[in-house]
PyMOL Python script that loads the backbone (N, CA, C, O; Angstrom):
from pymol import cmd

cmd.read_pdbstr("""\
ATOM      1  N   UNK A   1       2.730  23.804  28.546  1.00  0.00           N
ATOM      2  CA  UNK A   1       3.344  23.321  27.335  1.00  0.00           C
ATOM      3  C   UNK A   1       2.256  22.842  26.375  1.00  0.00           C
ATOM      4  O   UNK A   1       1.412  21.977  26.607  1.00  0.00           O
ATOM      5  N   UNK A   2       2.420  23.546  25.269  1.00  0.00           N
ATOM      6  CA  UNK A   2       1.129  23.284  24.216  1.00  0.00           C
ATOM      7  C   UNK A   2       1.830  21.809  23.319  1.00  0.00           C
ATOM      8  O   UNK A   2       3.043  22.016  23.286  1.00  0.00           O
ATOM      9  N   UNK A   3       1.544  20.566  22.670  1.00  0.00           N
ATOM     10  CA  UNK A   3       1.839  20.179  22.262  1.00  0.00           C
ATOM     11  C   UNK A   3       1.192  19.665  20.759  1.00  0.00           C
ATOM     12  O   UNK A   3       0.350  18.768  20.728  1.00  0.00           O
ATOM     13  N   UNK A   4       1.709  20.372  19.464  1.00  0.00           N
ATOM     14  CA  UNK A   4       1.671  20.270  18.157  1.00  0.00           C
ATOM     15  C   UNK A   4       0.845  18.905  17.976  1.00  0.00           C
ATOM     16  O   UNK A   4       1.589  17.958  18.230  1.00  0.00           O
ATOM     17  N   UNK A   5      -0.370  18.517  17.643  1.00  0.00           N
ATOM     18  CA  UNK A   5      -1.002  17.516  16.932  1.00  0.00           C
ATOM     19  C   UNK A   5      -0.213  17.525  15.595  1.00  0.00           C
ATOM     20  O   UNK A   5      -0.336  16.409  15.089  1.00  0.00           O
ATOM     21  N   UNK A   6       0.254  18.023  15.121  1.00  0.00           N
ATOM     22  CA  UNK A   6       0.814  17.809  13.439  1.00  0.00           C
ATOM     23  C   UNK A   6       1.718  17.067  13.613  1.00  0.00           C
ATOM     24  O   UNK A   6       1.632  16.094  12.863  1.00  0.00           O
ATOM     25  N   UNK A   7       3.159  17.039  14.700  1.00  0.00           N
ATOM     26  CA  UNK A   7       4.206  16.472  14.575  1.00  0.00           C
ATOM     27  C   UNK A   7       3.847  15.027  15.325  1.00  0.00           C
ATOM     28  O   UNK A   7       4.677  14.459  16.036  1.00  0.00           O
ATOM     29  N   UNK A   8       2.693  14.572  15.115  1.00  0.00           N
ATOM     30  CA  UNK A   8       2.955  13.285  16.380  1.00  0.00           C
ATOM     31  C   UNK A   8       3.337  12.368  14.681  1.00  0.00           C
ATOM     32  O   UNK A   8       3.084  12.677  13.517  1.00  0.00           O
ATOM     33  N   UNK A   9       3.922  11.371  15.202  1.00  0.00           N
ATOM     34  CA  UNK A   9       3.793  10.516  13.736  1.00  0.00           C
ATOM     35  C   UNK A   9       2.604   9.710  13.461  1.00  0.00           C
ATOM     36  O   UNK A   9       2.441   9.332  12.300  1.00  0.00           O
ATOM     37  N   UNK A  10       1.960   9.469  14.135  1.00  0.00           N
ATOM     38  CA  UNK A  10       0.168   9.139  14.066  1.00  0.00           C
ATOM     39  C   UNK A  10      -0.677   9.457  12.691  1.00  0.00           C
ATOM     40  O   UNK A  10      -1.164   8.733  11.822  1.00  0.00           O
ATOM     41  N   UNK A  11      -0.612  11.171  12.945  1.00  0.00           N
ATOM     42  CA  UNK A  11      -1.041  12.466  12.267  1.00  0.00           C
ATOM     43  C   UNK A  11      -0.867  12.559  10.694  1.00  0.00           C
ATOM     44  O   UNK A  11       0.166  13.026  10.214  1.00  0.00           O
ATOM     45  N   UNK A  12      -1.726  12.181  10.048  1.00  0.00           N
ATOM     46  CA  UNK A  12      -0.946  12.431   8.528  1.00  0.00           C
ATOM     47  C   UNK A  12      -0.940  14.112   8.379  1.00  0.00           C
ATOM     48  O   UNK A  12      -1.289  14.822   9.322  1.00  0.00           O
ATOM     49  N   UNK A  13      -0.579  14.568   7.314  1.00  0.00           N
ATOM     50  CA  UNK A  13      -0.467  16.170   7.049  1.00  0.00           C
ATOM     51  C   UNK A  13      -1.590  16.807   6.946  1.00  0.00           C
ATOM     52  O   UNK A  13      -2.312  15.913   7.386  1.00  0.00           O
ATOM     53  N   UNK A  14      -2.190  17.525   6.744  1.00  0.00           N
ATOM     54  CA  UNK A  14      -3.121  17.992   6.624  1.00  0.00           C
ATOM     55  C   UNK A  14      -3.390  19.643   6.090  1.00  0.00           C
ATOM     56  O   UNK A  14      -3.191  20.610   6.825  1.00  0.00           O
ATOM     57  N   UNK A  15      -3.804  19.726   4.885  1.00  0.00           N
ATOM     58  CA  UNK A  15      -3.407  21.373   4.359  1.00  0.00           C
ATOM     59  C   UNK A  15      -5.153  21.638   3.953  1.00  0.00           C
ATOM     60  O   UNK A  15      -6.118  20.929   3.669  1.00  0.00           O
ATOM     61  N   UNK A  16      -4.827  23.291   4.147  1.00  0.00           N
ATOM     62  CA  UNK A  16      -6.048  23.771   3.766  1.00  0.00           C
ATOM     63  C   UNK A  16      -5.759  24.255   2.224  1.00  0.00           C
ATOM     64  O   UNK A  16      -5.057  25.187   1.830  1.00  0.00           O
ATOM     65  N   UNK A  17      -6.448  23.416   1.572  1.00  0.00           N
ATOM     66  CA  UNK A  17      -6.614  24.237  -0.154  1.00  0.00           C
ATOM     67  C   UNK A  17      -7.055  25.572  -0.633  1.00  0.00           C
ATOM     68  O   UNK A  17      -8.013  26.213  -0.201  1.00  0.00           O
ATOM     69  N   UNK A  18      -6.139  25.950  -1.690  1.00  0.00           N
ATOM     70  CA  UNK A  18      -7.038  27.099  -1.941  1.00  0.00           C
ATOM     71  C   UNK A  18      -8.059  26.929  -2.964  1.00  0.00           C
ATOM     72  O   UNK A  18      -8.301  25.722  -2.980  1.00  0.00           O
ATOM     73  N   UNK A  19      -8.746  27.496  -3.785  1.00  0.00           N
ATOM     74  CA  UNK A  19      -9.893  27.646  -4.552  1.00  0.00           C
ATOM     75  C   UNK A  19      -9.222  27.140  -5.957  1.00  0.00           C
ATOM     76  O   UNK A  19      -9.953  26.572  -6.769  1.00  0.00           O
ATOM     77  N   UNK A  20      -7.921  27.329  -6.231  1.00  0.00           N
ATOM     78  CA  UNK A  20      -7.330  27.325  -7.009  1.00  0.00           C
ATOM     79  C   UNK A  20      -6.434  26.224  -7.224  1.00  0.00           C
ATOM     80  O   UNK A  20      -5.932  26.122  -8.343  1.00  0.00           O
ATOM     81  N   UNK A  21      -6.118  25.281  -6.227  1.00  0.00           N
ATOM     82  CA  UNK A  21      -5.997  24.157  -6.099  1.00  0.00           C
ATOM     83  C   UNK A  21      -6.953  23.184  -5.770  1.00  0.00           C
ATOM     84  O   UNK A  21      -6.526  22.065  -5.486  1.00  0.00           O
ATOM     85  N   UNK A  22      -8.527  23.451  -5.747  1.00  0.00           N
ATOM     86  CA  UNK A  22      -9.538  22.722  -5.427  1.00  0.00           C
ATOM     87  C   UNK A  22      -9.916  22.980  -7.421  1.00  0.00           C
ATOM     88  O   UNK A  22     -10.090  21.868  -7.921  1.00  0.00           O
ATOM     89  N   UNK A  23      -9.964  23.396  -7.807  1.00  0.00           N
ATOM     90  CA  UNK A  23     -10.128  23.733  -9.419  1.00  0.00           C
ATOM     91  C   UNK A  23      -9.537  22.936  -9.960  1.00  0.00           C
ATOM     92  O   UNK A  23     -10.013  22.074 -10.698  1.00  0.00           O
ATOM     93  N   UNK A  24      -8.553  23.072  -9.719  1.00  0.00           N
ATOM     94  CA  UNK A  24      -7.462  21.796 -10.527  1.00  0.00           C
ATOM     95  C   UNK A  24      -7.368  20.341  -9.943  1.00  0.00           C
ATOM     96  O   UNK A  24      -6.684  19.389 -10.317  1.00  0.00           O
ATOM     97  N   UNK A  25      -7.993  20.425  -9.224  1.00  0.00           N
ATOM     98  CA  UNK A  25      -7.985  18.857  -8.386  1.00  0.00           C
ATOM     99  C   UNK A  25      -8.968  18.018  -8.815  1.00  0.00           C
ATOM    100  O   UNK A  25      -8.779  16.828  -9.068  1.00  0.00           O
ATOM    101  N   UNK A  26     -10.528  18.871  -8.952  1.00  0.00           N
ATOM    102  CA  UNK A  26     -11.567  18.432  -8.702  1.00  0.00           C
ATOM    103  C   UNK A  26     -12.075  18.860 -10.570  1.00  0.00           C
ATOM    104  O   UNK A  26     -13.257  19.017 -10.878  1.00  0.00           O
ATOM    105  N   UNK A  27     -11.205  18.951 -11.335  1.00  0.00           N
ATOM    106  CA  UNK A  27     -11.631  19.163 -12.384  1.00  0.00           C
ATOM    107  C   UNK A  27     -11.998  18.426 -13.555  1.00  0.00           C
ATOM    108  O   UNK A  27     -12.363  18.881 -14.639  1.00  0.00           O
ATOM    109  N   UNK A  28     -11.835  17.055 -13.155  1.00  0.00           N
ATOM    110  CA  UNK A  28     -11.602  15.887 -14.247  1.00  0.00           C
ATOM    111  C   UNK A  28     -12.472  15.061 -13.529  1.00  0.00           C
ATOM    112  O   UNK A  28     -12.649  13.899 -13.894  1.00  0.00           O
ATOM    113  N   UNK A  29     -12.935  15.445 -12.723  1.00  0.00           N
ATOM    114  CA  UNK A  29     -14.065  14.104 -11.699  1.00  0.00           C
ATOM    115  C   UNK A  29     -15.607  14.548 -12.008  1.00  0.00           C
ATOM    116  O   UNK A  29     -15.961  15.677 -12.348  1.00  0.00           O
ATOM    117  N   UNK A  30     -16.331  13.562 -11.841  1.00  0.00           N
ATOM    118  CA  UNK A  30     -17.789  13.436 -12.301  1.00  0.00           C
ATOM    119  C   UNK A  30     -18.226  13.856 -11.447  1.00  0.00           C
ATOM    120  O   UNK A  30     -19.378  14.208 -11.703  1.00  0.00           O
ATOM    121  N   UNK A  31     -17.773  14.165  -9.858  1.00  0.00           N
ATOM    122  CA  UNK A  31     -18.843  14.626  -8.690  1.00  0.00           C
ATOM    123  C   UNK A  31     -18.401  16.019  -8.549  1.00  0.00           C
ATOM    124  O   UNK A  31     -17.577  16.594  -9.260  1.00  0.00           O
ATOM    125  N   UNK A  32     -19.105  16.536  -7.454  1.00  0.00           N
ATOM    126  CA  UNK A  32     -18.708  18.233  -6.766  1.00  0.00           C
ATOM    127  C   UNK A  32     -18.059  17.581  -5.916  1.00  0.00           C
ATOM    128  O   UNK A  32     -18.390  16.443  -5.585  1.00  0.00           O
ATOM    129  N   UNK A  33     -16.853  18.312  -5.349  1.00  0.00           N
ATOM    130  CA  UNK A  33     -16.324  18.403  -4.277  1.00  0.00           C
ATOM    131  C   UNK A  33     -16.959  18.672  -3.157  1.00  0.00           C
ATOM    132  O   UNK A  33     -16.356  18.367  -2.129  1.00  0.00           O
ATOM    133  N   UNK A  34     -18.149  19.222  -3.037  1.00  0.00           N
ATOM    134  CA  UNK A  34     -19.026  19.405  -1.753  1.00  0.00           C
ATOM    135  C   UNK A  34     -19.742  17.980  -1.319  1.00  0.00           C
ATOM    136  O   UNK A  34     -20.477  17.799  -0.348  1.00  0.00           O
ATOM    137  N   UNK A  35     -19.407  17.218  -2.107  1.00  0.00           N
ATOM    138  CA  UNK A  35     -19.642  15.808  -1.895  1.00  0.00           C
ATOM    139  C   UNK A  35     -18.708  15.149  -1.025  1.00  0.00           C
ATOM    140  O   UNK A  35     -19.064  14.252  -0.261  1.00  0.00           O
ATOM    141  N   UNK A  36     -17.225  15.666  -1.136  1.00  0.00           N
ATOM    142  CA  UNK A  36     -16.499  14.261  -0.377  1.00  0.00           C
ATOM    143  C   UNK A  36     -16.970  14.414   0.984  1.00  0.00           C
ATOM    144  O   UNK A  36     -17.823  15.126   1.515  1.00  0.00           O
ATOM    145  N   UNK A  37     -15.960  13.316   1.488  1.00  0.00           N
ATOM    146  CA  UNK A  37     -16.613  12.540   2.755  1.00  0.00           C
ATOM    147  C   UNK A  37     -16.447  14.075   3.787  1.00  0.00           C
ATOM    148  O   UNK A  37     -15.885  15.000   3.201  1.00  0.00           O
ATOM    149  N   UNK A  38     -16.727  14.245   4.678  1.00  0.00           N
ATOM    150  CA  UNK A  38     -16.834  15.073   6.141  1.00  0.00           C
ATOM    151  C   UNK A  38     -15.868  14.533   6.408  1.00  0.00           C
ATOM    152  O   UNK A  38     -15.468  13.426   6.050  1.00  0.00           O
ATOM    153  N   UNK A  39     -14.994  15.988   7.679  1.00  0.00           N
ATOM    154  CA  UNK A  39     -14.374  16.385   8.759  1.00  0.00           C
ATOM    155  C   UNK A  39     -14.602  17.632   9.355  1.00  0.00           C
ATOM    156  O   UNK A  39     -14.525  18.761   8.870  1.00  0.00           O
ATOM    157  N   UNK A  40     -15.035  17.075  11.018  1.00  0.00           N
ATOM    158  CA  UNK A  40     -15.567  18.228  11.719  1.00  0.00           C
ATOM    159  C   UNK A  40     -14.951  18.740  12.118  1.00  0.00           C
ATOM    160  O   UNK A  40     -13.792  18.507  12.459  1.00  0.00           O
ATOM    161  N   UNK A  41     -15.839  19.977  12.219  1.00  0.00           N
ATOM    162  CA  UNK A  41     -15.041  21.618  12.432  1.00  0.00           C
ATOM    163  C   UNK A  41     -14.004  21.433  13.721  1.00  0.00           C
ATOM    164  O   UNK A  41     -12.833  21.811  13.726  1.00  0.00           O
ATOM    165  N   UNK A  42     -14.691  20.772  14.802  1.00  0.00           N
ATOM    166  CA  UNK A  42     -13.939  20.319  15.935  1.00  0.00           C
ATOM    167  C   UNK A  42     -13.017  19.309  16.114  1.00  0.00           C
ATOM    168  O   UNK A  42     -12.510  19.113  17.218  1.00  0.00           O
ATOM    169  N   UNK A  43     -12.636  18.377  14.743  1.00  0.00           N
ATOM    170  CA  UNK A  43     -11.573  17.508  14.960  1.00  0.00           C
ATOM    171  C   UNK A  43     -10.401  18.330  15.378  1.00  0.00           C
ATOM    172  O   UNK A  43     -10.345  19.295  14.617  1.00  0.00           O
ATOM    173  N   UNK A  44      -9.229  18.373  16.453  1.00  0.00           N
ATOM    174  CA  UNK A  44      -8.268  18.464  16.942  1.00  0.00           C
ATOM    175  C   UNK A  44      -7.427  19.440  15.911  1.00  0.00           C
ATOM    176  O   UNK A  44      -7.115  20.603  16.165  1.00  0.00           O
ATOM    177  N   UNK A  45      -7.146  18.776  14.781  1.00  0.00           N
ATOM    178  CA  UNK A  45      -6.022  18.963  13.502  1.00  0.00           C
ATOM    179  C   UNK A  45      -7.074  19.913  12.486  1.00  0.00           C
ATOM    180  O   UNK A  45      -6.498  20.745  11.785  1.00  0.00           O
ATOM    181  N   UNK A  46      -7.768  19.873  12.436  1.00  0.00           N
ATOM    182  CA  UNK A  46      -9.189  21.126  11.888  1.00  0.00           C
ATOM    183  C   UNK A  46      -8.578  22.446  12.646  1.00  0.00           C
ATOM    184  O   UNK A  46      -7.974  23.383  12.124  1.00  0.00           O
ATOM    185  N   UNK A  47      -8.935  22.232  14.146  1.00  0.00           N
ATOM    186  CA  UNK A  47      -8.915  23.528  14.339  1.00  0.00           C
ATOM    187  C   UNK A  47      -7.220  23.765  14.576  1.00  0.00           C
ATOM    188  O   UNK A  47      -6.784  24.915  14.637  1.00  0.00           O
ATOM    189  N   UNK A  48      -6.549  22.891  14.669  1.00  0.00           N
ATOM    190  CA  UNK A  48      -4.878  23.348  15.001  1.00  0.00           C
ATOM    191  C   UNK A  48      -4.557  24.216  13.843  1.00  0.00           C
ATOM    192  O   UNK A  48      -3.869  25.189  14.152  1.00  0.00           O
ATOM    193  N   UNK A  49      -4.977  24.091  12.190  1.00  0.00           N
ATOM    194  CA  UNK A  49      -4.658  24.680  11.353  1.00  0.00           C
ATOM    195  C   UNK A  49      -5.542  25.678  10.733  1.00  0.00           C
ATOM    196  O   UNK A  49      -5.346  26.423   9.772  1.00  0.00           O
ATOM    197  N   UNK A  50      -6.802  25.487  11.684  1.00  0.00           N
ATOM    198  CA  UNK A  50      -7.370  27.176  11.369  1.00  0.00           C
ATOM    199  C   UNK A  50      -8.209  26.909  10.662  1.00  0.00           C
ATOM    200  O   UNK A  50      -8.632  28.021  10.350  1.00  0.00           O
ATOM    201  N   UNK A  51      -9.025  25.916   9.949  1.00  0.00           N
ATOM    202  CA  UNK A  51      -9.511  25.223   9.080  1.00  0.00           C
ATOM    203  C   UNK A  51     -11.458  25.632   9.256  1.00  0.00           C
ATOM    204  O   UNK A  51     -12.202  25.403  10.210  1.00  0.00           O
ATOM    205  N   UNK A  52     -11.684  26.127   8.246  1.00  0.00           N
ATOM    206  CA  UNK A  52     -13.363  26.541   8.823  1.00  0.00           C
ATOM    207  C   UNK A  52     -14.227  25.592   7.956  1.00  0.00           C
ATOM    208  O   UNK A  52     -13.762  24.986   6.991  1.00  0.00           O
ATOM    209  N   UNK A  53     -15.760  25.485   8.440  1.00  0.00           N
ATOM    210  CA  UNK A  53     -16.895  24.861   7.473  1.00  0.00           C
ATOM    211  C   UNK A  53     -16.732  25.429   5.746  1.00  0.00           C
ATOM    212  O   UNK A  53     -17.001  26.546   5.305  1.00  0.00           O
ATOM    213  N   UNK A  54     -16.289  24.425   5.136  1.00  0.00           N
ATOM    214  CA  UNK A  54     -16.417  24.408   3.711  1.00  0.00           C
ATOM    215  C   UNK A  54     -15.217  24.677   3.287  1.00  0.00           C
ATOM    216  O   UNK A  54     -15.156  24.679   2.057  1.00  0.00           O
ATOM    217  N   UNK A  55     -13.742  25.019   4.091  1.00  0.00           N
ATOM    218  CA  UNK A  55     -13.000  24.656   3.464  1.00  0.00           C
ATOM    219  C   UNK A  55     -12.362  22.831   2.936  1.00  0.00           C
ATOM    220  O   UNK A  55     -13.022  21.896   3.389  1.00  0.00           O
ATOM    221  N   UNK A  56     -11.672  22.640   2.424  1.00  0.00           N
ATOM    222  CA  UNK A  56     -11.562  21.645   1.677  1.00  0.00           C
ATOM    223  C   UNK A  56      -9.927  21.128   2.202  1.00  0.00           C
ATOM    224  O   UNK A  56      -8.956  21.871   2.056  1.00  0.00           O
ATOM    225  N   UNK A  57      -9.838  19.928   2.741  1.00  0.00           N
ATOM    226  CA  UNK A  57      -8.299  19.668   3.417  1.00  0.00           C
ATOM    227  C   UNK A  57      -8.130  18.686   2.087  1.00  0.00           C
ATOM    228  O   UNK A  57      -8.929  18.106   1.351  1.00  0.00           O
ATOM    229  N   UNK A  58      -6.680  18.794   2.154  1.00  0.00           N
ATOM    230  CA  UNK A  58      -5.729  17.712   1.579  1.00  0.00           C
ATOM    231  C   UNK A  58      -4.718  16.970   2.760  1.00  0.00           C
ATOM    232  O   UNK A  58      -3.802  17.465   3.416  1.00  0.00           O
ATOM    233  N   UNK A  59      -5.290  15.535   2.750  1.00  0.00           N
ATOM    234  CA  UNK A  59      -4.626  14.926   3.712  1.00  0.00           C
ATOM    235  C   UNK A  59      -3.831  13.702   3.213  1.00  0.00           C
ATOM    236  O   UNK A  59      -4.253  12.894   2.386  1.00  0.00           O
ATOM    237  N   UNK A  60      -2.551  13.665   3.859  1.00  0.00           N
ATOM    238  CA  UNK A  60      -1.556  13.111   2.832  1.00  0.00           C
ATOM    239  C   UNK A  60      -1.324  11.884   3.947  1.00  0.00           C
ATOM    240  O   UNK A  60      -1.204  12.200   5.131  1.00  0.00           O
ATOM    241  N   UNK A  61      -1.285  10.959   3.684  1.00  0.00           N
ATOM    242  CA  UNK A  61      -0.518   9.399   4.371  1.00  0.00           C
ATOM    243  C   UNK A  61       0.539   8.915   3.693  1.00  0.00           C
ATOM    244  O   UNK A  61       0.623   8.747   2.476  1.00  0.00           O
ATOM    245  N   UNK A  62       1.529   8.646   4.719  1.00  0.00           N
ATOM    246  CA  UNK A  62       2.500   7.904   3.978  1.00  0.00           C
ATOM    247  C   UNK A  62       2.696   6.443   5.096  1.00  0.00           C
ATOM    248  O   UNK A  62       2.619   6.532   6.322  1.00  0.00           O
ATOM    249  N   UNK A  63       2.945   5.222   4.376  1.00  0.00           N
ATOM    250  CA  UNK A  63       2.597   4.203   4.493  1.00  0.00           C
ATOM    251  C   UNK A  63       3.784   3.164   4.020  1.00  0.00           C
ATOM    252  O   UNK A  63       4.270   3.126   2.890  1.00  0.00           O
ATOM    253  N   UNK A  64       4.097   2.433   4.998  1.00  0.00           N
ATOM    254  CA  UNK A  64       5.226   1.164   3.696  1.00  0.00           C
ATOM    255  C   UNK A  64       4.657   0.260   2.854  1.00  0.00           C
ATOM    256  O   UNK A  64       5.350  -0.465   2.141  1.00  0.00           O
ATOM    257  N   UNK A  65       3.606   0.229   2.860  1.00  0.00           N
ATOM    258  CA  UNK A  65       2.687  -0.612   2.458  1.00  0.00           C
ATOM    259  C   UNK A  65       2.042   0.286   0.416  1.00  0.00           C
ATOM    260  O   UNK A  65       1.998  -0.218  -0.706  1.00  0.00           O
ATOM    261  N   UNK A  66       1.738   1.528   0.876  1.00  0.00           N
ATOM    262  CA  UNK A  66       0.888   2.380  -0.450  1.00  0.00           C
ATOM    263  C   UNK A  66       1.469   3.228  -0.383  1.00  0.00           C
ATOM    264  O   UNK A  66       0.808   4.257  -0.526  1.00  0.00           O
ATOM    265  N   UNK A  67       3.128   3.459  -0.119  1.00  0.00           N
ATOM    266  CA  UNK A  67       3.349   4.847   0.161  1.00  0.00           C
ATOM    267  C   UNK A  67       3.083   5.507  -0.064  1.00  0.00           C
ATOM    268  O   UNK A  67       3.142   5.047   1.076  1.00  0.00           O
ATOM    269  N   UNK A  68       2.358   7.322  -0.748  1.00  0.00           N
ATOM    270  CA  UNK A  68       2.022   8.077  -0.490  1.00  0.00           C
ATOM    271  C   UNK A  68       0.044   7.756  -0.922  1.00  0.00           C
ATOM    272  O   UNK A  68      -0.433   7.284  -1.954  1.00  0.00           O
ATOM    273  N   UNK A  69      -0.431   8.082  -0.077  1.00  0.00           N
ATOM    274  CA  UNK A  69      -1.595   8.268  -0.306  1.00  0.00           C
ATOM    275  C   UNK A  69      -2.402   9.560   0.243  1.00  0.00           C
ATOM    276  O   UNK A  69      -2.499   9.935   1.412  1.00  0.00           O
ATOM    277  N   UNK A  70      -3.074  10.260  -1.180  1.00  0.00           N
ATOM    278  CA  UNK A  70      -3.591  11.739  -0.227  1.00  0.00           C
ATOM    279  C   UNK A  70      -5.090  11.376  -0.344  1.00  0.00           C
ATOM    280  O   UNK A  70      -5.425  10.506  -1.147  1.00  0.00           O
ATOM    281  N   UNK A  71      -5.883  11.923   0.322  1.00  0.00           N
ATOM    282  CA  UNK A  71      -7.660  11.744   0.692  1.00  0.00           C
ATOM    283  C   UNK A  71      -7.346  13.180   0.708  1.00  0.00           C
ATOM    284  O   UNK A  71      -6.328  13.870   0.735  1.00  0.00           O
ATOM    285  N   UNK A  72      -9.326  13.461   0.667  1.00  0.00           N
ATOM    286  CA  UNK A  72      -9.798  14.926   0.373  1.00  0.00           C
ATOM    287  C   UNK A  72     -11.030  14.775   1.568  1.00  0.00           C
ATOM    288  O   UNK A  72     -11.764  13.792   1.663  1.00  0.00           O
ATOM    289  N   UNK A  73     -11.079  16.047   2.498  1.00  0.00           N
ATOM    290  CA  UNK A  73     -12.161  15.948   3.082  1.00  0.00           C
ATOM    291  C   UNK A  73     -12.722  16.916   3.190  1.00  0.00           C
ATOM    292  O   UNK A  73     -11.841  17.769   3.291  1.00  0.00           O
ATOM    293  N   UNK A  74     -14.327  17.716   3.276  1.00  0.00           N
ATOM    294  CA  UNK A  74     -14.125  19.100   3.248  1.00  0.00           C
ATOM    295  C   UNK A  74     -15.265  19.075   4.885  1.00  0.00           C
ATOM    296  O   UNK A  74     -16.251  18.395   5.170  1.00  0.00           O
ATOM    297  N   UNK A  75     -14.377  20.352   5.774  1.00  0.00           N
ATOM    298  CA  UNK A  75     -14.929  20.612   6.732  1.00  0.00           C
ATOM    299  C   UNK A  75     -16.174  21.165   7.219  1.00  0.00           C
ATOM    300  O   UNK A  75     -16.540  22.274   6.830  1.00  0.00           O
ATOM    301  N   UNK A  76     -17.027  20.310   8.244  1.00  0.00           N
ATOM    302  CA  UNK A  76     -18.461  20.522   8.167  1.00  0.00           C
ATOM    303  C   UNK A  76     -18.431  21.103   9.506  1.00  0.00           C
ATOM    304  O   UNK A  76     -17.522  20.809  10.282  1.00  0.00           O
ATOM    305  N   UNK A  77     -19.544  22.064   9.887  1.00  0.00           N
ATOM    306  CA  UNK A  77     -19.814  22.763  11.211  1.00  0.00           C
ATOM    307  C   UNK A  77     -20.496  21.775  11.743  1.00  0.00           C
ATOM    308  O   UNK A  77     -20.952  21.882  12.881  1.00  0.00           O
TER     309      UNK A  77
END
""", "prot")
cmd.dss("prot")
cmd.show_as("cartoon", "prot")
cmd.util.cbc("prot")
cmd.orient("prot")
């Protein structure tokens, strides 16, 4: 029995961007996106969704406290 890292409630979401949603995201900010913080190639939820070095995740938290909060991380080998 394989069991889904995405559905634990722990887990915030986690999506791989395209080029075209990294354009529009990262378009009004003073840095490169090859700047944000690291996530390795081998975190668990990296590789559950297929996720390679230099793509770029959108990771979403929801919280009672800040409810929705998304972070950007882009995946390092």
């Amino acid at each position: 029995m394989k069991i889904d890292i995405q559905e634990h409630m722990l887990v915030p979401k986690h999506e791989i961007m395209t080029e075209e949603e990294i354009s529009e995201e990262f378009s009004d900010v003073d840095y490169n996106f090859k700047d944000l913080p690291k996530i390795r190639a081998d975190d668990p939820v990296v590789e559950e969704i297929g996720a390679e070095p230099g793509n770029v995740l959108r990771i979403t938290r929801e919280s009672q406290t800040a409810g929705v909060f998304v972070t950007y991380r882009i995946v390092e080998g």
